[in-house]
Backbone bond lengths (Angstrom), bond angles and torsions (degrees), N, CA, C in turn:
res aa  C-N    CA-C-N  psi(-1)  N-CA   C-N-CA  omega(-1)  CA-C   N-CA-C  phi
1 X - - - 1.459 - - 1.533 108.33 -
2 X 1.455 126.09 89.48 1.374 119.75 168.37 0.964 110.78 -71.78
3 X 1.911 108.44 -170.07 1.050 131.02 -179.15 2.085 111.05 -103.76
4 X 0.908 115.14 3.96 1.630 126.81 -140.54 1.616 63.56 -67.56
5 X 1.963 87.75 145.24 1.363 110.49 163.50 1.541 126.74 82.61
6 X 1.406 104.69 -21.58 1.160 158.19 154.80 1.219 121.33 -40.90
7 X 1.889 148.32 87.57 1.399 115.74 167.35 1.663 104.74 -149.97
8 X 1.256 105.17 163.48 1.525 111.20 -156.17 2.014 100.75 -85.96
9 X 0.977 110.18 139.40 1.470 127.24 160.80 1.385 121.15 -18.62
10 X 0.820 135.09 154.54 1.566 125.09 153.98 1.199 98.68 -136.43
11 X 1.533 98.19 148.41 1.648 121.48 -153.87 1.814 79.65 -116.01
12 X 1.386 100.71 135.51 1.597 119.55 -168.08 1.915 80.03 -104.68
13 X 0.817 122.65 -74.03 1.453 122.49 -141.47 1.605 88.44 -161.05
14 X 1.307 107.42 131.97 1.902 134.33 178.56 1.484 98.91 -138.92
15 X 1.488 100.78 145.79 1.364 127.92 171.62 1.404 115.68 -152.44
16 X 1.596 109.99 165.58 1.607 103.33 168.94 1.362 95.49 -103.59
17 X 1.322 106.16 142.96 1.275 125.11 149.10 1.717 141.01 -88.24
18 X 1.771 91.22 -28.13 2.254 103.32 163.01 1.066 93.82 -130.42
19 X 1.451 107.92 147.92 1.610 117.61 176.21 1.372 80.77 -134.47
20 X 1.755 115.73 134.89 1.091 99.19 154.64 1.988 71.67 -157.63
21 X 1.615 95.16 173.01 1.858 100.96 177.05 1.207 119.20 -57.93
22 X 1.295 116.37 -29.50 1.147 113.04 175.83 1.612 135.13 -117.61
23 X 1.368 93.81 8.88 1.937 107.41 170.17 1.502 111.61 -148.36
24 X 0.701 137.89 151.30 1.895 153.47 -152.57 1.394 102.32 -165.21
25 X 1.528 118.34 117.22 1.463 137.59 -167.53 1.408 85.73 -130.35
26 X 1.692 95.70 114.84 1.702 88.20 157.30 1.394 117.76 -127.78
27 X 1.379 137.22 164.14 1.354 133.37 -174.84 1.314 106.54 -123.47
28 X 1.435 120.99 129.25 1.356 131.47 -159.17 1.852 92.12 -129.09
29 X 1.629 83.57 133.16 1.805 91.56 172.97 1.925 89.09 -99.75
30 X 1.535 80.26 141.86 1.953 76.38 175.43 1.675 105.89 -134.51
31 X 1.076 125.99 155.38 1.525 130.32 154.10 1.309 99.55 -97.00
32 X 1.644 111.50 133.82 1.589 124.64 161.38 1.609 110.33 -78.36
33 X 1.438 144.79 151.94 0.839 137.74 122.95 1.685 138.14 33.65
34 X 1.761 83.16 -78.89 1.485 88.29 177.29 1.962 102.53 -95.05
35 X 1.070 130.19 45.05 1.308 136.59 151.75 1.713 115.70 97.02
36 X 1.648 102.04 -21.23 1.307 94.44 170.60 1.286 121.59 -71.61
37 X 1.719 96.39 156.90 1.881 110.22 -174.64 1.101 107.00 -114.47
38 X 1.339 116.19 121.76 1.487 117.43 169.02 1.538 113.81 -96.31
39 X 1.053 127.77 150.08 1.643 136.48 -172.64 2.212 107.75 -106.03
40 X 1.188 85.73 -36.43 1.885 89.58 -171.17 1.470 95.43 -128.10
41 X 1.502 114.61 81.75 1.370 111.41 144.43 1.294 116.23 -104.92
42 X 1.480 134.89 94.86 1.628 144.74 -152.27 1.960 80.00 -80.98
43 X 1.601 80.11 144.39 1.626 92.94 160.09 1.583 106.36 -152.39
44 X 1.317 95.79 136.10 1.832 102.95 178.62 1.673 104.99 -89.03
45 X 1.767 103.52 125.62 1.094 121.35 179.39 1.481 129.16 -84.07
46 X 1.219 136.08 80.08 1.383 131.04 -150.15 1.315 100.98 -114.72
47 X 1.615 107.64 158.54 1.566 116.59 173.92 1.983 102.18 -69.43
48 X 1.133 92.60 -176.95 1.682 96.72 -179.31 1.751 88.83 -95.06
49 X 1.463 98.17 173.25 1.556 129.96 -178.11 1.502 112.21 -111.57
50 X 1.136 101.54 157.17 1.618 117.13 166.71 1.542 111.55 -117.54
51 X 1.140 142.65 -164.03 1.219 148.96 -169.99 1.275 129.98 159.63
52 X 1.171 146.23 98.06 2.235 136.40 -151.54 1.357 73.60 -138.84
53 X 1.608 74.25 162.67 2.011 110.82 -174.97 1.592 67.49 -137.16
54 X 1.526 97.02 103.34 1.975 106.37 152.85 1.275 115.64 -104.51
55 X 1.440 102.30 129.95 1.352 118.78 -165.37 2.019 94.38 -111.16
56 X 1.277 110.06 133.06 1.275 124.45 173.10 1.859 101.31 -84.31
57 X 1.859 104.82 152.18 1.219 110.18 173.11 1.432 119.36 -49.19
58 X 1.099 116.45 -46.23 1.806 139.11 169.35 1.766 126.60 -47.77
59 X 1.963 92.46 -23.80 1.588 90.38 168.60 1.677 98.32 112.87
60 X 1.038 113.24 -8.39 1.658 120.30 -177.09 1.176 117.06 -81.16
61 X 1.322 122.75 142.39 1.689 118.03 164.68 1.107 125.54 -111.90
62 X 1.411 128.39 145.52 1.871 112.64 -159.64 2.007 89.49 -102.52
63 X 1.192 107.42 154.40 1.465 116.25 178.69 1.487 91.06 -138.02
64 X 1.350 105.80 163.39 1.610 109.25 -176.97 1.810 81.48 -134.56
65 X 1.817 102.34 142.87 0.973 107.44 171.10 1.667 97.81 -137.05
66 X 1.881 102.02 135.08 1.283 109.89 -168.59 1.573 106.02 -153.91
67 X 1.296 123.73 154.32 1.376 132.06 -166.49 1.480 93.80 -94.81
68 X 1.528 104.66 133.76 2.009 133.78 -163.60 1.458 102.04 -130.77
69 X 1.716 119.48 122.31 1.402 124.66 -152.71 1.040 94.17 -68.15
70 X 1.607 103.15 -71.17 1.697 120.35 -168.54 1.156 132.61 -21.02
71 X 1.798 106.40 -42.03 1.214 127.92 -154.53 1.866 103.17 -111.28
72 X 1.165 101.99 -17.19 1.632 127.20 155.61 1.562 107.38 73.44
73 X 1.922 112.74 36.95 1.270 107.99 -172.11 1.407 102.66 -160.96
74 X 1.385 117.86 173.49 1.817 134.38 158.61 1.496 127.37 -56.09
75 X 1.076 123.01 108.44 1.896 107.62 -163.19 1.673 91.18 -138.40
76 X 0.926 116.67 157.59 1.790 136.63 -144.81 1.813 86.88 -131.42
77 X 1.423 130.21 92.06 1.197 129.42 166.15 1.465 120.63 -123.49
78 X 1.675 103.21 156.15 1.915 86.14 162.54 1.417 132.35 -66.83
79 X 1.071 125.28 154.67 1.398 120.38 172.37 1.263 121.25 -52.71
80 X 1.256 116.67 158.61 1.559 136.03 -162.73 1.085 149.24 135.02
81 X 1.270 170.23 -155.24 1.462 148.23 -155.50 1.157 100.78 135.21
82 X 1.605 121.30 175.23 1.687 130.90 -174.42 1.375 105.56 -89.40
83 X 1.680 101.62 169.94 1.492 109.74 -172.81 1.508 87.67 -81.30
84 X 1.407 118.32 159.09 1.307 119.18 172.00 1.592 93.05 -92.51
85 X 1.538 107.02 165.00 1.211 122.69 -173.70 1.636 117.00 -73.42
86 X 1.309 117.43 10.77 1.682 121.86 175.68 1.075 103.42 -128.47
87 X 1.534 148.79 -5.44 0.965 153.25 156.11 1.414 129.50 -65.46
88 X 1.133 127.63 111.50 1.374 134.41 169.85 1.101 142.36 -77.63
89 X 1.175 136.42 -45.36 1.783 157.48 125.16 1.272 116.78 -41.49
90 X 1.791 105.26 105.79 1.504 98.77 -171.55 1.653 87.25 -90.42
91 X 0.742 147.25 24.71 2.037 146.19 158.79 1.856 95.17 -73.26
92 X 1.292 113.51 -51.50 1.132 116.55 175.75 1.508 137.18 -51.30
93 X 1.655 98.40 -42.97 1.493 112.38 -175.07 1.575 102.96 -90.92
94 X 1.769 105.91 -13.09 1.699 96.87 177.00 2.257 106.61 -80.82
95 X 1.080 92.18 -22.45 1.701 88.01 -177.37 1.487 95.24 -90.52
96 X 1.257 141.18 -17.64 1.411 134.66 164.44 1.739 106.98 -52.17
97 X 1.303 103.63 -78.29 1.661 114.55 -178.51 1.874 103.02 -49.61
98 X 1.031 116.76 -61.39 1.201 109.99 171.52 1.546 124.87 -36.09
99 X 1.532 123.37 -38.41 1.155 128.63 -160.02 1.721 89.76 -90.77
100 X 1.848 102.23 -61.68 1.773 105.61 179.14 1.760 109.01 -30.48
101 X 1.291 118.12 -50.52 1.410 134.73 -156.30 1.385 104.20 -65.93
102 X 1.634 111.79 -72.86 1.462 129.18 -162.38 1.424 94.15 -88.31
103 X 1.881 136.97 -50.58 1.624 106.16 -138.12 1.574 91.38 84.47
104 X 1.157 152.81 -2.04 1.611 131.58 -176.87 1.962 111.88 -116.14
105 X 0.582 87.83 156.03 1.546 97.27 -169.48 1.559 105.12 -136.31
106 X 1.523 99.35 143.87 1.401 106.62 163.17 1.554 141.66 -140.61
107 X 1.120 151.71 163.79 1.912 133.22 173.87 1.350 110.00 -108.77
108 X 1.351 105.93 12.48 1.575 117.78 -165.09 1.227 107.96 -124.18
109 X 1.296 135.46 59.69 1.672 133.23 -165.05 1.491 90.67 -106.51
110 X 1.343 144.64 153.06 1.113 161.30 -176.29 1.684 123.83 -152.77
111 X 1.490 115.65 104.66 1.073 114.61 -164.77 1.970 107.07 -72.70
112 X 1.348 97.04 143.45 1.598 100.47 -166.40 1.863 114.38 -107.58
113 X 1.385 98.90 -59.48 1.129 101.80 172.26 1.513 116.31 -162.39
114 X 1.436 127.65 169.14 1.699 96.94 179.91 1.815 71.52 -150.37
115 X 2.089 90.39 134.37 1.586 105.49 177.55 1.496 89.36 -125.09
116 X 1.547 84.50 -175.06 1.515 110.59 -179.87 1.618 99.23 -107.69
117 X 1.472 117.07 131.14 1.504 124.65 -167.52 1.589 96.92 -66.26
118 X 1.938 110.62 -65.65 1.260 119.76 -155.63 1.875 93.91 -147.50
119 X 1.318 92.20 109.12 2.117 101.69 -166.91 1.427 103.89 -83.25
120 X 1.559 123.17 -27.32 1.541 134.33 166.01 1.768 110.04 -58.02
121 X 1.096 115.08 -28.18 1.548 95.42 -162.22 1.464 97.03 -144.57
122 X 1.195 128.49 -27.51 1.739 116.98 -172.32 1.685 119.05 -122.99
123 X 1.034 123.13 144.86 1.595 116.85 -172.70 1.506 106.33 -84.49
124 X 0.865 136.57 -20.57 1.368 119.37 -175.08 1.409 121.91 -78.52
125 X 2.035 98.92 176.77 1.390 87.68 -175.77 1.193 90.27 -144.08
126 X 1.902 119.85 143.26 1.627 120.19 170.74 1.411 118.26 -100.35
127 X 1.838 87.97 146.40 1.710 94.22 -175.13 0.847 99.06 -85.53
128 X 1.452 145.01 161.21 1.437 157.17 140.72 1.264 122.08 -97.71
129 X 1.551 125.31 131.61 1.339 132.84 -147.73 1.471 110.35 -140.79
130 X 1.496 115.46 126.45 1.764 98.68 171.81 1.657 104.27 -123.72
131 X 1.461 103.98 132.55 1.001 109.83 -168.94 1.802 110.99 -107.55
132 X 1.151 121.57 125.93 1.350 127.85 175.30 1.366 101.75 -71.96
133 X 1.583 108.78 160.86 1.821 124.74 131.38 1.765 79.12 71.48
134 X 1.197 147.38 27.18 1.842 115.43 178.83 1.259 98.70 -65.28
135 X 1.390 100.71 164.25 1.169 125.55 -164.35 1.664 107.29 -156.51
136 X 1.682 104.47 138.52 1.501 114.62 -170.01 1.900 115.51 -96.10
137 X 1.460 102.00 105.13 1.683 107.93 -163.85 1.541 117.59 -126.83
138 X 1.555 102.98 13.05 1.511 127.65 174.33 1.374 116.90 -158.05
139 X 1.292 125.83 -174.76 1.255 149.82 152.12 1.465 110.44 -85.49
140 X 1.454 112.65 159.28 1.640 104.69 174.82 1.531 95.54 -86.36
141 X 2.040 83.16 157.34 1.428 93.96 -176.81 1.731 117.13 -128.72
142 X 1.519 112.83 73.29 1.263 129.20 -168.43 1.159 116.70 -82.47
143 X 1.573 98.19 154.77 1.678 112.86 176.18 1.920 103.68 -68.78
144 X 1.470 106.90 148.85 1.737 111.08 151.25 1.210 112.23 -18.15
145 X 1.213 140.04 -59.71 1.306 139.72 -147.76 1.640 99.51 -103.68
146 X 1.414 126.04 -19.29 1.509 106.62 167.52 1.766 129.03 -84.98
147 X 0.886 100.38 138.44 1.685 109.75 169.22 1.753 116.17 -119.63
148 X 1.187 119.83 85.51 1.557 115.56 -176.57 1.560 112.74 -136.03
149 X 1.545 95.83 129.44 1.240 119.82 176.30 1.600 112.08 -95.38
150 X 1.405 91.75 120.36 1.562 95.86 -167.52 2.043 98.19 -87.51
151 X 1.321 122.37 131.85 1.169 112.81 173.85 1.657 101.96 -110.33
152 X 1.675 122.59 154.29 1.001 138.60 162.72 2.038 126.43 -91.91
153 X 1.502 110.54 98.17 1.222 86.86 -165.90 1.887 102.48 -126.66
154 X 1.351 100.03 135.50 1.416 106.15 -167.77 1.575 129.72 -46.80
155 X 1.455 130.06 116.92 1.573 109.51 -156.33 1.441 123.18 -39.79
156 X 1.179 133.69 -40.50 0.928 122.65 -141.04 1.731 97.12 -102.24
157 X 1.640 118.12 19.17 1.544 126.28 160.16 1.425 96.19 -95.94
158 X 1.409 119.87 -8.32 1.367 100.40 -149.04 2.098 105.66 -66.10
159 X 1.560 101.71 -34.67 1.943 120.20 -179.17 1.488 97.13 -41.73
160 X 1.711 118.67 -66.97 1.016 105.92 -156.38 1.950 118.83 -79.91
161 X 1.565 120.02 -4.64 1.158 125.93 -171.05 2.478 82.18 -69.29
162 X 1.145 106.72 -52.08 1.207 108.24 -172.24 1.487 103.18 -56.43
163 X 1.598 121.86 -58.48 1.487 113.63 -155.04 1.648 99.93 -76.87
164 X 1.324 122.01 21.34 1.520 123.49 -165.96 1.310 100.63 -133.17
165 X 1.291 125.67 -11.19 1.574 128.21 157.64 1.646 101.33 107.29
166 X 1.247 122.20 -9.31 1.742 127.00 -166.00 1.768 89.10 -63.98
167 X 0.900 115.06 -33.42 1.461 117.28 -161.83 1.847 99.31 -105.86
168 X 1.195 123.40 65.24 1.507 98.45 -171.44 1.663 114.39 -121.74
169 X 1.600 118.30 60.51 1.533 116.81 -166.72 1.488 74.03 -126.77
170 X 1.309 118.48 130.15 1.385 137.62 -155.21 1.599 87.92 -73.78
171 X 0.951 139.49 -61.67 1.860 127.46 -159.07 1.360 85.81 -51.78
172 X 1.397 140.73 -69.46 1.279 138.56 -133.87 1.219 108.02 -79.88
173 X 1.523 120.52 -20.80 1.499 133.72 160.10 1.644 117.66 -58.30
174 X 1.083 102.13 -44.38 1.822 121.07 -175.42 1.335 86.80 -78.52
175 X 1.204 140.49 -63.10 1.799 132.13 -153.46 1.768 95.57 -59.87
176 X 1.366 103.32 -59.27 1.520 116.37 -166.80 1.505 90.28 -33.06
177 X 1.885 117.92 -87.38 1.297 117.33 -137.96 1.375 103.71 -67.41
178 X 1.512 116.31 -18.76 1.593 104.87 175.59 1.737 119.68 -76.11
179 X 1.128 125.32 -19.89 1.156 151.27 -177.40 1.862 109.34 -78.05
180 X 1.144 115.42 -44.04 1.305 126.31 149.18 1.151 125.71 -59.43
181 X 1.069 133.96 -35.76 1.646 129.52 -148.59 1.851 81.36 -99.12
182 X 1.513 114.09 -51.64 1.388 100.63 173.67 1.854 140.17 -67.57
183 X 1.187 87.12 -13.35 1.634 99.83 154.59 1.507 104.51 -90.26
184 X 1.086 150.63 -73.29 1.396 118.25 170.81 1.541 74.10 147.22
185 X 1.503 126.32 52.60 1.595 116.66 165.25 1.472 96.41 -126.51
């Protein structure tokens, strides 16, 4: 799959326009290719993501289900969250969020794949993680503002919670069926 025909932007001049801790708006002047200049192509600047499919010794998978402003509802996902900004090893920050989230722990983390969520509008990119053997060695340990119910659901429900829409926040859709197909469900 080349690139022929193919060529990347050039960014004339970038700035931020919101700074705040938790969102970064930046505005990029660009030249296209064929010579046009654009002045306001906004792009949201985000840390990267983590993402695990934890699998219990027993065959179970933990999902966390928690209420999402934006999206103005209850959604049933795997665990995960951003790298924090001192962290280096996203293997690390996925058994962090995992542990903050669930209470579960694992020695079996396995890096899977790492995409780009949304290449039009945001810089980051999520790792995807499958974790063997978790195991329960805390309580969750959430911020004020989280409320999440971690559910346990047996692998082999896990296809149809996705092909039935219960599961429908696109990373957790992508982790699932890839995460399956390599366990062999």
């Amino acid at each position: 799959m080349g690139t022929k025909g193919i060529e990347r932007w050039k960014t004339l001049k970038s700035y931020n326009v919101f700074e705040h801790k938790w969102y970064t708006l930046r505005r990029d002047h660009v030249e296209l290719p064929n010579g046009l200049v654009m002045d306001d192509y906004f792009v949201s600047v985000r840390p990267d993501v983590v993402l695990t499919f934890p699998v219990t010794e027993d065959g179970h998978v933990l999902f966390v289900r928690q209420y999402k402003h934006a999206a103005g509802d209850i959604f049933i996902e795997l665990p995960g969250g951003v790298i924090d900004a001192h962290e280096t090893d996203p293997l690390e920050a996925a058994k962090r969020e995992l542990l903050e989230e669930t209470g579960y722990t694992s020695d079996d983390v396995e890096p899977m794949l790492q995409v780009i969520d949304n290449p039009t509008k945001d810089t980051n990119k999520v790792s995807y993680f499958l974790a063997r053997n978790v195991r329960k060695i805390a309580e969750q340990d959430l911020d004020e503002s989280e409320h999440i119910e971690v559910l346990k659901v047996p692998l082999e429900e896990v296809e149809q919670m996705v092909l039935s829409g219960q599961v429908n926040v696109a990373g957790s859709v992508a982790l699932c069926l890839l995460a399956l197909r390599k366990l062999g469900y």
